[in-house]
TIMIDO-111505 format. One record per residue: residue in three letters; x, y, z of N, C-alpha, C in turn. Coordinates in steps of 0.2 Angstrom, whole numbers, plus 5000, padded with zeros to 4 digits. Last residue first. Layout:
ALAXYZXYZXYZ ...
This chain:
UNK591652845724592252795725593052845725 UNK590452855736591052875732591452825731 UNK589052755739589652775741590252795736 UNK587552785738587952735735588652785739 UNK586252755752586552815748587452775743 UNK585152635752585752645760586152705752 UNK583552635754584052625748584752655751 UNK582152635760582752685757583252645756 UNK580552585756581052555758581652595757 UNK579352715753579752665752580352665753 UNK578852845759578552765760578752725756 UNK579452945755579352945760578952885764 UNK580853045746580652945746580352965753 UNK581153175735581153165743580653055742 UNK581453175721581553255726581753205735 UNK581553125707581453105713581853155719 UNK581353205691581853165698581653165703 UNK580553175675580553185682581353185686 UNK579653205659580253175664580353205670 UNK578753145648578853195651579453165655 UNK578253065636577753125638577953175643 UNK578452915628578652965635578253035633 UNK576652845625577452845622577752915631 UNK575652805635575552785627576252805626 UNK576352875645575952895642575552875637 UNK577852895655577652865650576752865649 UNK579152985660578352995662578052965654 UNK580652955669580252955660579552955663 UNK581952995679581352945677581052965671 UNK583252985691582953025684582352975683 UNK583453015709583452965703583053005698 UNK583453085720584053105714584053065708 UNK583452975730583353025731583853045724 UNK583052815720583352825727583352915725 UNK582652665715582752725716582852745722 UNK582652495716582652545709582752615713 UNK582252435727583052445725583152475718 UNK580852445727581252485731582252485730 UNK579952415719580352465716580852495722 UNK578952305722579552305716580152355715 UNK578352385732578852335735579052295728 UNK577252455726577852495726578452435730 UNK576352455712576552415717577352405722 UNK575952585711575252515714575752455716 UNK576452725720576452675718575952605718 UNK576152875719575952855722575952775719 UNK576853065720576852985717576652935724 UNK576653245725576653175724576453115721 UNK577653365713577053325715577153255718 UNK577853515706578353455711577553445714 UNK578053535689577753545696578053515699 UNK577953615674578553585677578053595684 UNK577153605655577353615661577753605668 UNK577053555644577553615644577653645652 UNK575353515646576053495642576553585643 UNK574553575662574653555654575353545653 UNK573753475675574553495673574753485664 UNK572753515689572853485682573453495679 UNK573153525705573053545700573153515692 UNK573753505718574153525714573753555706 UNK573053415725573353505730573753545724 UNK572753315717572253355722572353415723 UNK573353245710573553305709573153345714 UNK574853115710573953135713574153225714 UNK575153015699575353085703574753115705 UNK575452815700574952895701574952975702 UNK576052705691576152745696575552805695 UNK577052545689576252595688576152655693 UNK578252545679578152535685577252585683 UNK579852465671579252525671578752505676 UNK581652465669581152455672580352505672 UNK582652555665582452525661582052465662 UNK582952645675583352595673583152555669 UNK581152695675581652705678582252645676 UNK579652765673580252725671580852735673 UNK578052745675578452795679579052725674 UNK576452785669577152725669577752765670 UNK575052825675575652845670576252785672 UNK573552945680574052865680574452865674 UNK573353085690573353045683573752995684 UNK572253155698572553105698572553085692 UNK571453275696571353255703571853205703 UNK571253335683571553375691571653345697 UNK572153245671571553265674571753315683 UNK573253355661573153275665572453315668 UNK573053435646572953435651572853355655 UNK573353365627573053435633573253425639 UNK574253315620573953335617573453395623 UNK575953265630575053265628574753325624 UNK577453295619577053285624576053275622 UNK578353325606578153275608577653235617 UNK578453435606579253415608579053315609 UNK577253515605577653495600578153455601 UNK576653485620576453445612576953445607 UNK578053465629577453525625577353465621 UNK578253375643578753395636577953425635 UNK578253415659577853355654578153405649 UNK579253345674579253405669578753375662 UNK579253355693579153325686579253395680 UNK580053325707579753355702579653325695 UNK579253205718579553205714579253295710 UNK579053115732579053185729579453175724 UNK578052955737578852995735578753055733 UNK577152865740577652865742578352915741 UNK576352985751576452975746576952945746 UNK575152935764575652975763575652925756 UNK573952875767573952945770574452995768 UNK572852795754573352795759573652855761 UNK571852705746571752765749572352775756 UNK572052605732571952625738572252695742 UNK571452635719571952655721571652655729 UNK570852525707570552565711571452565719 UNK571052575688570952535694570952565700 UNK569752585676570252615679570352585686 
């Protein structure tokens, strides 16, 4: 397991949602302290961590608003931005997300109506 450094803020809030076993989700529960998962976005896949400390374990079928914590987060600054959709990948997807709040990475200037 690799070793996450230990930083004070998270880069993003996100809610998340994990599909039920049946619908194709995990067979139990993330661990309670942090689980690792490939975060997907525009068809780009990235490492990332929901650190569950304050949150708790999180069965299949369930919806939470958690922080993310990137291993490499200066690839994904031009990928996402407040309101971006995501796939919580697993060995296959397992669940889906959107990005609520960006707090340490790079923001992303808001796209412009046309």
């Amino acid at each position: 397991e690799p070793i996450i450094a230990m930083q004070s803020a998270p880069d993003l809030i996100a809610s998340v949602r994990l599909y039920t076993t049946e619908k194709g989700g995990r067979s139990g529960s993330t661990p309670s302290d942090k689980f690792g998962f490939l975060f997907g976005v525009n068809g780009e896949w990235f490492d990332c961590w929901m650190m569950l400390q304050g949150v708790g374990a999180l069965a299949p079928g369930v919806s939470a608003r958690v922080p993310l914590i990137f291993l490499n987060r200066h690839l994904l600054k031009d990928e996402i931005e407040t309101g971006s959709r995501f796939v919580i990948r697993d060995g296959r997807i397992v669940g889906e997300g959107v990005v609520e709040e960006i707090i340490s990475l790079e923001k992303k200037p808001p796209r412009k109506s046309a």
